[in-house]
C-alpha positions as CSV (number, residue, x, y, z in Angstrom):
1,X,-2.2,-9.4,-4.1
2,X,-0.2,-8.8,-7.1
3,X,3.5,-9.1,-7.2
4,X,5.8,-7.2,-9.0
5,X,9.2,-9.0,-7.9
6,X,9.8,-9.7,-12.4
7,X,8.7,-5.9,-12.9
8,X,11.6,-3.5,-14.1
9,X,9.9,-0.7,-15.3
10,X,6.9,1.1,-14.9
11,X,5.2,3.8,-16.6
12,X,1.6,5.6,-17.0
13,X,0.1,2.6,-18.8
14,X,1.2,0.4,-16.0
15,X,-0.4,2.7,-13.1
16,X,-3.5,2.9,-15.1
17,X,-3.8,-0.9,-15.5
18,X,-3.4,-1.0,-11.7
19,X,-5.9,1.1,-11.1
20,X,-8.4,-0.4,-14.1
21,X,-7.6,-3.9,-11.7
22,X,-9.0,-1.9,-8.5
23,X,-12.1,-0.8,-10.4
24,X,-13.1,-4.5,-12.0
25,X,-12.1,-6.0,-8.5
26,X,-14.4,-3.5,-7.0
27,X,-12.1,-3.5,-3.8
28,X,-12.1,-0.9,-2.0
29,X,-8.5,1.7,-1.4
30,X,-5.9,-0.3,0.8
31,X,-7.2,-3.8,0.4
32,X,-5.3,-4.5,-2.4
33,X,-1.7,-5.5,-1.8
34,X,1.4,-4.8,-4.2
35,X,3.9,-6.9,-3.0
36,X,8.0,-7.6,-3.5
37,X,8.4,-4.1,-5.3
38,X,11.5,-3.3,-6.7
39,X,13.3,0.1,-5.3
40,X,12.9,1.8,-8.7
41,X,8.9,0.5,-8.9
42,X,8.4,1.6,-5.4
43,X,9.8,5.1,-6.2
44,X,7.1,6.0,-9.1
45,X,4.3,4.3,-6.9
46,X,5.0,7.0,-4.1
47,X,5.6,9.9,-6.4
48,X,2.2,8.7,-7.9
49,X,0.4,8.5,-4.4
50,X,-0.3,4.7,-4.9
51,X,0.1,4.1,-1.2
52,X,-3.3,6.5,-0.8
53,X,-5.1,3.2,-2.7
54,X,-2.8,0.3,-2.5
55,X,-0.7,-2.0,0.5
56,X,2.9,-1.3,-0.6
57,X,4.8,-4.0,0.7
């Protein structure tokens, strides 16, 4: 679960490191949860397909 409720911004660099995360974790698409996303946070994880590999709560 990773919570992004102090996140204001987030770019390339920040999709990538969630994505690097998934890899290390070795978890599989979905199990990972991104939790207490801000609108503007929520907006570039969709436009980036994020909710194809992570829970977006």
């Amino acid at each position: 679960m990773v919570d992004l409720r102090e996140a204001t911004y987030m770019d390339s660099a920040g999709l990538g490191i969630l994505l690097n995360m998934q890899d290390y974790l070795k978890k599989p698409d979905g199990e990972i949860m991104l939790i207490n996303c801000p609108d503007a946070i929520k907006r570039v994880l969709f436009i980036a397909k994020f909710e194809k590999k992570f829970r977006i709560e």
